[in-house]
C-alpha positions as CSV (number, residue, x, y, z in Angstrom):
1,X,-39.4,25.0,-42.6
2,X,-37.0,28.3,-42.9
3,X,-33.5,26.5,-42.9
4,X,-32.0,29.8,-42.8
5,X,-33.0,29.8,-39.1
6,X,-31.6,26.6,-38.4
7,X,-28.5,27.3,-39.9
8,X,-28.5,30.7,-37.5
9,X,-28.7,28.2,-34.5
10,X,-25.6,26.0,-35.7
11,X,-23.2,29.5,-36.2
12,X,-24.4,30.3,-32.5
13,X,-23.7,26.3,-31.6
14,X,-20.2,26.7,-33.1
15,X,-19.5,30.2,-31.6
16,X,-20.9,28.7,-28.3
17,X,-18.1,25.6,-28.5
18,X,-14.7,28.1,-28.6
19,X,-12.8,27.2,-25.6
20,X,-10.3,29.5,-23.8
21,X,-7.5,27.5,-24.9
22,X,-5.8,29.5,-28.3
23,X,-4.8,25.3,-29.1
24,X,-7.9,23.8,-28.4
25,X,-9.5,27.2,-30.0
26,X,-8.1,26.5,-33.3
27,X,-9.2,22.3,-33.0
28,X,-12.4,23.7,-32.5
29,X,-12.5,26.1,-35.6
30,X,-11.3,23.5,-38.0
31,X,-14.1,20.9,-37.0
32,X,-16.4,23.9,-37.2
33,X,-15.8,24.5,-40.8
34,X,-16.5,20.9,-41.5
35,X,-19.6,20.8,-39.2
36,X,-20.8,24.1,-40.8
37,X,-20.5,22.5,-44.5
38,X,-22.2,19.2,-42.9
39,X,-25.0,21.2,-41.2
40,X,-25.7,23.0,-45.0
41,X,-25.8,20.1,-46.8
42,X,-27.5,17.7,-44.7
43,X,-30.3,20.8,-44.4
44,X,-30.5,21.6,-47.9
45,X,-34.0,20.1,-49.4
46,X,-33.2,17.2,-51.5
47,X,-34.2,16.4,-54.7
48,X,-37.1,13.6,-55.2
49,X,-37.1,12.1,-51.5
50,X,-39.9,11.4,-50.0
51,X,-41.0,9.4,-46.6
52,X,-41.3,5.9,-47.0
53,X,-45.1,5.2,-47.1
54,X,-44.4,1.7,-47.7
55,X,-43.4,0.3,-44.7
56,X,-46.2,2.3,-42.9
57,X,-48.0,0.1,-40.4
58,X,-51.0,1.5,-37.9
59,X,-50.4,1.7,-34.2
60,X,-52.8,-0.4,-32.0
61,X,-53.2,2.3,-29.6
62,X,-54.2,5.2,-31.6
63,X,-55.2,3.8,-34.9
64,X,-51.8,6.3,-36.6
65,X,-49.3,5.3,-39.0
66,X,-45.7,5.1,-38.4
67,X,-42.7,4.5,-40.6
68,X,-39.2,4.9,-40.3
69,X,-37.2,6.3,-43.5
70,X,-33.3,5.2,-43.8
71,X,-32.4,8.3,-45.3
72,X,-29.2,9.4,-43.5
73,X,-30.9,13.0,-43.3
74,X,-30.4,16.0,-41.1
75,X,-33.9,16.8,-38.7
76,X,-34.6,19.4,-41.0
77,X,-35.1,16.9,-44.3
78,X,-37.0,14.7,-42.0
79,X,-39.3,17.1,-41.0
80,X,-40.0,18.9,-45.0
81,X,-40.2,15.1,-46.0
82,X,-42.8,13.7,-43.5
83,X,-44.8,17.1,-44.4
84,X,-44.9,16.4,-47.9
85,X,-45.9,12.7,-48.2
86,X,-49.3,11.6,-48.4
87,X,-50.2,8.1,-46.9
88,X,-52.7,6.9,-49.2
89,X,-54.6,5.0,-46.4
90,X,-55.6,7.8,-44.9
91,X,-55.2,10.6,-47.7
92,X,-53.6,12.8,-45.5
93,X,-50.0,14.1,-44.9
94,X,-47.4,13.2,-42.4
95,X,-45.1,14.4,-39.7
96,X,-41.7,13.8,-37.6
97,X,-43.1,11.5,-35.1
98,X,-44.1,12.4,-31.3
99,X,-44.3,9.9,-29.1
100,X,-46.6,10.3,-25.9
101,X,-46.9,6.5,-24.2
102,X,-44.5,3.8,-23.5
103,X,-46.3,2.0,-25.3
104,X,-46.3,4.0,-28.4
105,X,-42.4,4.5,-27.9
106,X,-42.1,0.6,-28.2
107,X,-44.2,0.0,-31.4
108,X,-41.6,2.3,-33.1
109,X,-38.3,0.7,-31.5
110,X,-40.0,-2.4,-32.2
111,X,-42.0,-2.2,-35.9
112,X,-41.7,0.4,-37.4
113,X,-38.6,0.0,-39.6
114,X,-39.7,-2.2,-43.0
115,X,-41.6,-5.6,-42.7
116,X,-41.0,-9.3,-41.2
117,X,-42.5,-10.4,-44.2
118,X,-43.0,-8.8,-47.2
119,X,-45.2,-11.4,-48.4
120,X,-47.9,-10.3,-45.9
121,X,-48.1,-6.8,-45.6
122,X,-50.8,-6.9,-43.1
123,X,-48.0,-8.2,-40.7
124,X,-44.2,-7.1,-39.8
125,X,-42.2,-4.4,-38.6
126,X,-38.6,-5.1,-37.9
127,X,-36.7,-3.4,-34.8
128,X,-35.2,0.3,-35.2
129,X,-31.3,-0.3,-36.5
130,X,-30.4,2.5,-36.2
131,X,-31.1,6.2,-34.5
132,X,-34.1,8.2,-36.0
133,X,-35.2,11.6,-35.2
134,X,-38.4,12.4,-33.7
135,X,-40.4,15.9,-33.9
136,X,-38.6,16.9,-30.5
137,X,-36.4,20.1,-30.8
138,X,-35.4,23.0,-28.5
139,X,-33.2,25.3,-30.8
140,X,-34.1,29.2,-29.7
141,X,-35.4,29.6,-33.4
142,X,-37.9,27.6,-33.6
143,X,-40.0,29.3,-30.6
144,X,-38.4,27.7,-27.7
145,X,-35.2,28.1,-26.2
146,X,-32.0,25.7,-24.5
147,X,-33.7,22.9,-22.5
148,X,-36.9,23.7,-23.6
149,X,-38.3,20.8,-25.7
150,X,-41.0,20.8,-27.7
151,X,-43.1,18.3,-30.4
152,X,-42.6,20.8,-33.4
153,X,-44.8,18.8,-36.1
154,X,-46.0,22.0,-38.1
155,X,-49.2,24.2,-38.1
156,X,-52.2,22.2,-37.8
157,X,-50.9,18.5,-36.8
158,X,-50.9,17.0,-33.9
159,X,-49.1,17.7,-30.5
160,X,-47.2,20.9,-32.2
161,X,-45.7,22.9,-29.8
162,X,-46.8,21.1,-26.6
163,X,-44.0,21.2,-24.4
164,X,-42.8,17.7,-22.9
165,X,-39.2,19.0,-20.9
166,X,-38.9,22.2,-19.1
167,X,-35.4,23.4,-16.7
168,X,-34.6,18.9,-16.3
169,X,-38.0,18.3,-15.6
170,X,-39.8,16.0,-17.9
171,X,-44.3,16.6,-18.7
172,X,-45.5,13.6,-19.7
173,X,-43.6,10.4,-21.1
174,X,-40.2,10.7,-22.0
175,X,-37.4,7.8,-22.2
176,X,-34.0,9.6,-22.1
177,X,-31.0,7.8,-21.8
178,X,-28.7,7.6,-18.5
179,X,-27.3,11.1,-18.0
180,X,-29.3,12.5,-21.4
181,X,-30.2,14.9,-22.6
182,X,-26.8,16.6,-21.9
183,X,-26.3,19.5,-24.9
184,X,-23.3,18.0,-25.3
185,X,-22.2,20.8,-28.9
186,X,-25.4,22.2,-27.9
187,X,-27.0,19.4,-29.4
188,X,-30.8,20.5,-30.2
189,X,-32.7,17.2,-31.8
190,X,-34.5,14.2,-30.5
191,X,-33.5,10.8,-31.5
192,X,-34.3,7.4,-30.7
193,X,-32.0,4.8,-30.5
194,X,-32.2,1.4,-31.5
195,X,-33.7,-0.2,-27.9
196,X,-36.2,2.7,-28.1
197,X,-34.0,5.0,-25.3
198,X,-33.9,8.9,-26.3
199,X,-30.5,11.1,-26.6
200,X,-30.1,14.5,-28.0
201,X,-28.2,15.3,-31.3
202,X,-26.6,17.9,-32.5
203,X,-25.5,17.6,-36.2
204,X,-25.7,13.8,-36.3
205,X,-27.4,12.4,-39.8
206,X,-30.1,9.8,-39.0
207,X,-33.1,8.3,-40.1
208,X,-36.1,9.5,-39.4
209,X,-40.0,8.5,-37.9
210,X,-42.9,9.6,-39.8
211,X,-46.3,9.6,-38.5
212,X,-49.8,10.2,-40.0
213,X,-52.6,10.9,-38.0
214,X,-55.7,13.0,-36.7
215,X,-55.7,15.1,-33.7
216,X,-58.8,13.4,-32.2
217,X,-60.5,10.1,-33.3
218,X,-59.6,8.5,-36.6
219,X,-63.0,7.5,-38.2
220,X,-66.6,8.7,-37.2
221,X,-69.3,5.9,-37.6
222,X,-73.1,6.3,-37.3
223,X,-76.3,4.4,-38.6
224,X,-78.1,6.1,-41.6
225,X,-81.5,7.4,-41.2
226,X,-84.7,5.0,-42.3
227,X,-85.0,5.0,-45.5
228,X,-81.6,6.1,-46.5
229,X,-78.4,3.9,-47.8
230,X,-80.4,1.0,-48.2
231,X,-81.8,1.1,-44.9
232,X,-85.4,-0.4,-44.6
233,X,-88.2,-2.7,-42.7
234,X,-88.0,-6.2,-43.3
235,X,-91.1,-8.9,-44.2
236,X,-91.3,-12.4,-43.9
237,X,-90.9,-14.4,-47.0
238,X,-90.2,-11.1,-49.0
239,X,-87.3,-9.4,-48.6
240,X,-84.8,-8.8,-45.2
241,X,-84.6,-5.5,-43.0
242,X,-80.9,-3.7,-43.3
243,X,-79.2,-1.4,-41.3
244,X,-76.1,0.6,-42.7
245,X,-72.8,1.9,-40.8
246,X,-71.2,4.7,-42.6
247,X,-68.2,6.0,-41.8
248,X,-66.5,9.6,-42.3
249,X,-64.0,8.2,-44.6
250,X,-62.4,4.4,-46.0
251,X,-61.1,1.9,-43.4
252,X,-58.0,0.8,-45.0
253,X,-57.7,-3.0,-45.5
254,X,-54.4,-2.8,-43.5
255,X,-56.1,-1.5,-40.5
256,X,-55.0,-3.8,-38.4
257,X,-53.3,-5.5,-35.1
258,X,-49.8,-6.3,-36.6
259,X,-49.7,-8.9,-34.0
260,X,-52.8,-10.7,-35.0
261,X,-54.2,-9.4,-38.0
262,X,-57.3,-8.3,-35.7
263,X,-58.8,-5.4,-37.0
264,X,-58.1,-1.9,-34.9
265,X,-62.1,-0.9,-35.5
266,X,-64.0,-3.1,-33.3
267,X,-67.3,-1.5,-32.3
268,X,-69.5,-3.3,-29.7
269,X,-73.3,-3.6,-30.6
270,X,-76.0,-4.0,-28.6
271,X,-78.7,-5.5,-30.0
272,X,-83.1,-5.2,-28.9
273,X,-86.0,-5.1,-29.9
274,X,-89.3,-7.5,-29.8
275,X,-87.7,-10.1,-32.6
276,X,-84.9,-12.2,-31.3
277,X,-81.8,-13.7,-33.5
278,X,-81.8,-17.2,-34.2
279,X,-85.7,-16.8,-34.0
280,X,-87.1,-14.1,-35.7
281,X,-84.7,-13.4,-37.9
282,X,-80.8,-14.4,-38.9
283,X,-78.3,-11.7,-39.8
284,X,-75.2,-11.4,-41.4
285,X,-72.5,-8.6,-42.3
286,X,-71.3,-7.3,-45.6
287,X,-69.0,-4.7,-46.4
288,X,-65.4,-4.9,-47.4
289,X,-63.4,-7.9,-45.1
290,X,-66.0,-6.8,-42.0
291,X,-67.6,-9.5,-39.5
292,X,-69.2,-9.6,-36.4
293,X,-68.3,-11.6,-33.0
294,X,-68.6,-11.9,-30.1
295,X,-70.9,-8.7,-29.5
296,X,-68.3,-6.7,-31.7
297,X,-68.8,-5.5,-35.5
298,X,-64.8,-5.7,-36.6
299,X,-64.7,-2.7,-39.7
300,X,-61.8,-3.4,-42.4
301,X,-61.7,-2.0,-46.2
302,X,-64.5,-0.7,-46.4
303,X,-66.6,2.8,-45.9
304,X,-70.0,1.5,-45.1
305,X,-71.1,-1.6,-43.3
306,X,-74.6,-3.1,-44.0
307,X,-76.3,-5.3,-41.0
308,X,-78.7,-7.9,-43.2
309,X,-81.9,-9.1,-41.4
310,X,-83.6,-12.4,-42.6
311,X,-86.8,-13.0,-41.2
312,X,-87.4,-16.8,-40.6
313,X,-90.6,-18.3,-42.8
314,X,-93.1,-20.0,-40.3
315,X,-96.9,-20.8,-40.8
316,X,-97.9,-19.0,-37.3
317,X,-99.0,-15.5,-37.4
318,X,-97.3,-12.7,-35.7
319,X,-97.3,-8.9,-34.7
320,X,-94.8,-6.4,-36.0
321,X,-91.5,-7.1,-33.9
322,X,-88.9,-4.3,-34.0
323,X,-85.0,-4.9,-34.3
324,X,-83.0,-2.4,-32.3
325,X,-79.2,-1.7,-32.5
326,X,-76.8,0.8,-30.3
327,X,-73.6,1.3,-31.2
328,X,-70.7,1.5,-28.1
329,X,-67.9,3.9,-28.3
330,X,-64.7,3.4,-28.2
331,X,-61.9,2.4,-25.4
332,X,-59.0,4.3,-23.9
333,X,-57.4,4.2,-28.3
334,X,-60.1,6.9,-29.6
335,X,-59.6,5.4,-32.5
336,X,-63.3,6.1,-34.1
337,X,-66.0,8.7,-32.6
338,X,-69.9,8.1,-33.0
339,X,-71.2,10.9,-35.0
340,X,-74.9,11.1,-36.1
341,X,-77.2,8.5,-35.2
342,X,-76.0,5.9,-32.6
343,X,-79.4,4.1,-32.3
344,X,-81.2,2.4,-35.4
345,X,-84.4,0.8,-35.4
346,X,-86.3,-1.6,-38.3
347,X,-89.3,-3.8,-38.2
348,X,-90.2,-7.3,-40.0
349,X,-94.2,-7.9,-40.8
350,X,-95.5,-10.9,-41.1
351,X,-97.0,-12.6,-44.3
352,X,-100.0,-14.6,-42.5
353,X,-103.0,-13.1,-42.7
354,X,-104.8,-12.3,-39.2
355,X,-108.1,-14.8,-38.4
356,X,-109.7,-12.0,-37.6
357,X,-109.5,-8.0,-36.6
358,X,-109.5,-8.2,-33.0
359,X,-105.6,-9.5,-33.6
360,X,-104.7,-6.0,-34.3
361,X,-104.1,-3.9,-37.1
362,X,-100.9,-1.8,-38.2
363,X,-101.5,1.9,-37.9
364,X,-99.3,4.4,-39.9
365,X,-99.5,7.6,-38.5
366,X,-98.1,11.0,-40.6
367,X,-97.7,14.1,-38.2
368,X,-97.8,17.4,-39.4
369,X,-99.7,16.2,-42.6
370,X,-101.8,18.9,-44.5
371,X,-103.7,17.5,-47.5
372,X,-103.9,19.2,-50.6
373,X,-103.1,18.6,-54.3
374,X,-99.1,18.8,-53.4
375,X,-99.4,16.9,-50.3
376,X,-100.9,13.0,-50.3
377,X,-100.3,10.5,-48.1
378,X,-98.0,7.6,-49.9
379,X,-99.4,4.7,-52.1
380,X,-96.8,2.0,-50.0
381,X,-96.7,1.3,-46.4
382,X,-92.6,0.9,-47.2
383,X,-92.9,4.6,-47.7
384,X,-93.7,6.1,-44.6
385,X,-90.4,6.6,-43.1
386,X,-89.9,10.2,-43.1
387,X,-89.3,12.0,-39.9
388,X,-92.6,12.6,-39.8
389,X,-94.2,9.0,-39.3
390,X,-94.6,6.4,-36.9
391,X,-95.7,3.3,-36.6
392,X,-97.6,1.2,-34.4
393,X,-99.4,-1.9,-33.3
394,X,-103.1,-1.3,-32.3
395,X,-104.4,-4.6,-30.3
396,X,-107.8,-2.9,-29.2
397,X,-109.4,-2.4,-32.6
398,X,-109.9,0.4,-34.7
399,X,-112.5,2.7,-32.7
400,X,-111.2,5.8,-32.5
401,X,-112.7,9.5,-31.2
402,X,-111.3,12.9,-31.0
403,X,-110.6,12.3,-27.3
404,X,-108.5,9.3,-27.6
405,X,-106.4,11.2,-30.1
406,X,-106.2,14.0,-28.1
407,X,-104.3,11.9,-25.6
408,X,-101.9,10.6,-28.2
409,X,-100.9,14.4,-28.7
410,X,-103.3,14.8,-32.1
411,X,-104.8,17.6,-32.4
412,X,-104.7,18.9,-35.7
413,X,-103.0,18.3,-39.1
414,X,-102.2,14.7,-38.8
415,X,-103.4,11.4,-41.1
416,X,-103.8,7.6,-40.5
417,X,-103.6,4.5,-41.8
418,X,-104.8,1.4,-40.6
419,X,-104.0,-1.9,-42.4
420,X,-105.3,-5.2,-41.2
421,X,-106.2,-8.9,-42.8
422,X,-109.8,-10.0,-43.1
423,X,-110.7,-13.9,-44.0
424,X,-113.4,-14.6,-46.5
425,X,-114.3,-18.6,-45.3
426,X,-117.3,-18.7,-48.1
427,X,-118.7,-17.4,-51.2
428,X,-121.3,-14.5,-50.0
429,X,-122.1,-10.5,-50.2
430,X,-120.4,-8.9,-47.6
431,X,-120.7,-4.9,-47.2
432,X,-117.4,-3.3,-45.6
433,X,-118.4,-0.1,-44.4
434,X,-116.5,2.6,-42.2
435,X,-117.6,5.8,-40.0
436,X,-116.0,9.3,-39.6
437,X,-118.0,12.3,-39.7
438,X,-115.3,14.3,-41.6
439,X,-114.6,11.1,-43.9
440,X,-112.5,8.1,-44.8
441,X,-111.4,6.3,-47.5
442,X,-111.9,2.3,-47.3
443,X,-109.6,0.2,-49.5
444,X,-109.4,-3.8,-50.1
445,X,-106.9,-5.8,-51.6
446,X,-106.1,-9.0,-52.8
447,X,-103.5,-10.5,-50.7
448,X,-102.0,-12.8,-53.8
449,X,-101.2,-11.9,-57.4
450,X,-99.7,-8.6,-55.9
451,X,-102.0,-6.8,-53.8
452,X,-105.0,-6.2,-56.6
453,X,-107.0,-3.6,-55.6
454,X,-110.6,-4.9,-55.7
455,X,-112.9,-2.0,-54.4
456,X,-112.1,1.7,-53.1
457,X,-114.6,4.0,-51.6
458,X,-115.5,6.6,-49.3
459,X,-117.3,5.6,-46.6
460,X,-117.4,2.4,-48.1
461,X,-119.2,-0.4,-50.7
462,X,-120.8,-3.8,-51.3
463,X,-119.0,-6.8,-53.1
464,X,-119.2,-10.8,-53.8
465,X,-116.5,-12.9,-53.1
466,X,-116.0,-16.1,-53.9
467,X,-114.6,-19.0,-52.0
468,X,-110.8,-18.4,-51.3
469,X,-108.7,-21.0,-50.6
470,X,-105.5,-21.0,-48.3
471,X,-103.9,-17.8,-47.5
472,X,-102.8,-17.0,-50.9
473,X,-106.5,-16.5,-51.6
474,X,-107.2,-14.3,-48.2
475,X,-107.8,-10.8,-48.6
476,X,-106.0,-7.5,-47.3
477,X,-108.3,-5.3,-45.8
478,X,-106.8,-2.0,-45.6
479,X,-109.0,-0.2,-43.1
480,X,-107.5,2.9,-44.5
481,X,-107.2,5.7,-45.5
482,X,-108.7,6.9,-42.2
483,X,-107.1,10.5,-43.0
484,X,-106.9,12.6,-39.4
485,X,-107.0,15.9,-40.4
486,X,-109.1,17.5,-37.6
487,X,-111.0,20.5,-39.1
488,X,-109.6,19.4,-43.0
489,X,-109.8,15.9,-43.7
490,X,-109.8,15.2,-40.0
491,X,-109.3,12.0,-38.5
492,X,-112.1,12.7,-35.9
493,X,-113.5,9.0,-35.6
């Protein structure tokens, strides 16, 4: 802020007051010299002041901060003030206040000056007692000219420059006063008075509004990627499927309703999928003071927001189901943006073992896959969840050819897994055996005492098993690695 200009506009304000009459001339000069020394000191920076950040409190309908200083200060100090004090919920910097809705207008008349209760500084707010400026100014040297008002917040904030009163005509909201603004001393600053009613000041000390804020939306949410921030697939007796929530930056624990303590970040959810809650699975929230209700995900104190899947234990045997989530935006506030992902998907497996293969089998596929000594296919199902994988449920057995990938969109450079559960009822030499004509890998494992592997081969091998007892004694048959590498390890089956 150059107070040299401002102090340019107050000479030209008392030169602009002279009358005609030589007595009511030399009234005139003597209150000039006192306004003059006023309009220096109140516009001189001051030492160690500050906005009050204390009594800030967000605005329902725009997720911004407001705070009114009692300071006694000229716009000018205001203004360098607001600029200079960091609100450390949002770690940014403030400005004189515009003010762009009733609405808005009334949550400063109305709660913006210190707290109800200082006790519980998620409520409060106390009505304005007395005037406070706002960003509005017309004085020619700041870039406008007389009746020409503008929001001047400073380079890079919001609403600077925009133009809300042109020649008596009004753009947007405004609440003047009966008969205001009337340039009464050619009177160049915005206030608002208790009651929330604007006039137009001249010299006046007041307190002043602060507000911190984005141009834009407040916080930016999306679901991390598979595999990333702790998202994963779920299994049954094992361990739950999560989905995380990030967000750009920390919700601040006071981010909420002053009315009702109801938190300002309330994202709807819609959740889909083959597995169904209360069912399949349970969930539950954690992250900071964040819950969900009534189809909403409510976001307080926190940066990231994890979605917990439990599957529900039973003795019945089940395909893979899928959870799906979508995130809404938001209403008519803009208070938080969707950035990134806005979808998220997880599975939860089963721990039964299947009676037989014609149940189906899990197939992993990896597409572009190129094997070679710096390029394998991974040891854990868990760990295909790159961009480059998918997963599926095949129900009509595993009897593949080149034309049925073909029509799957495989032609070359891709790999397959297949895992499925065989049951051993009796003691006996059985020979597991596969066919490719450019070769496969054939794997089983013993479903208890953590997946042992009992017997690899290529193309396949003949073992004795014993009698095995309940499921824990069943056997995975991982009717893998059926690599599909058409022309290199091809998956032509």
């Amino acid at each position: 802020m150059d107070f040299s200009l401002l102090r340019a506009a107050f000479r030209r304000t008392l030169a602009a007051s002279s009358c005609t009459s030589r007595r009511r001339r030399s009234r005139r000069q003597a209150e000039g010299s006192a306004l003059a020394g006023l309009h220096m000191q109140v516009l001189e920076p001051r030492l160690a002041l500050a906005a009050d950040t204390g009594s800030a409190k967000p605005f329902w309908g725009n997720g911004h901060y407001y705070a009114v200083t009692r300071a006694n200060a000229g716009w000018g100090n205001g203004y360098e003030e607001s600029r200079a004090t960091t609100l450390s919920q949002l770690g940014i910097t403030g400005y004189l206040a515009t003010v762009t809705s009733a609405e808005e207008n009334a949550f400063i008349a109305n709660y913006a000056t210190g707290r109800s209760d200082p006790s519980q500084p998620n409520y409060g707010g106390t009505a304005l007692q007395w005037r406070a400026f706002l960003a509005g100014c017309d004085p020619p040297d700041l870039g406008t000219w007389e009746g020409k008002w503008q929001w001047y917040t400073g380079e890079g904030n919001p609403d600077h420059g925009v133009i809300f009163r042109d020649a008596g005509n009004n753009y947007g909201y405004s609440n003047w006063e009966s008969r205001q603004p009337d340039n009464k001393g050619n009177e160049d600053f915005l206030v608002i008075n208790p009651g929330g009613g604007w006039n137009d000041v001249a010299w006046k000390s007041s307190d002043y509004v602060t507000e911190w804020g984005r141009a834009g939306v407040e916080f930016n949410a999306g679901f991390a990627a598979l595999g990333q921030s702790g998202t994963r697939n779920g299994a049954e007796n094992d361990h739950a499927a999560t989905m995380t929530i990030s967000f750009d930056r920390h919700v601040p624990g006071d981010y909420v309703d002053i009315r009702d303590n109801t938190p300002l970040i309330d994202i709807p959810i819609t959740f889909g999928g083959t597995a169904t809650v209360g069912v399949d699975y349970d969930m539950t929230v954690s992250g900071g003071w964040s819950y969900f209700h009534n189809g909403r995900l409510y976001v307080r104190n926190t940066q990231s927001v994890v979605l917990t899947f439990t599957p529900r234990n039973n003795d019945t045997w089940q395909a893979p189901r899928t959870i799906t989530a979508s995130l809404g935006g938001d209403g008519a506030e803009n208070i938080y943006g969707i950035s990134g992902n806005a979808t998220s998907q997880v599975w939860i497996f089963d721990d039964e073992p299947l009676l037989s293969l014609g149940q189906g089998a899990y197939q992993f596929i990896r597409a572009p896959y190129t094997a070679g000594s710096s390029q394998t296919l991974p040891a854990n199902n868990a760990d295909f969840n790159t961009n480059a994988d998918t997963l599926i449920f095949d129900t009509d057995g595993i009897n593949e050819s080149e034309a049925g990938f073909n029509q799957q969109g495989f032609y070359d450079s891709f790999a397959m897994r297949w895992e499925s559960y065989v049951r051993i009822p009796e003691t006996g030499n059985y020979r597991f055996r596969t066919w490719s004509d450019d070769g496969s890998i054939l794997t089983v494992r013993q479903n208890n005492g953590g997946g042992v592997e009992l017997a690899s081969e290529r193309g396949g091998f003949e073992m004795r098993l014993g009698e095995l007892i309940g499921r824990l004694g069943e056997l995975i048959g991982r009717l893998g690695e059926l690599i599909g590498r058409l022309g290199e390890l091809s998956g032509r089956l």
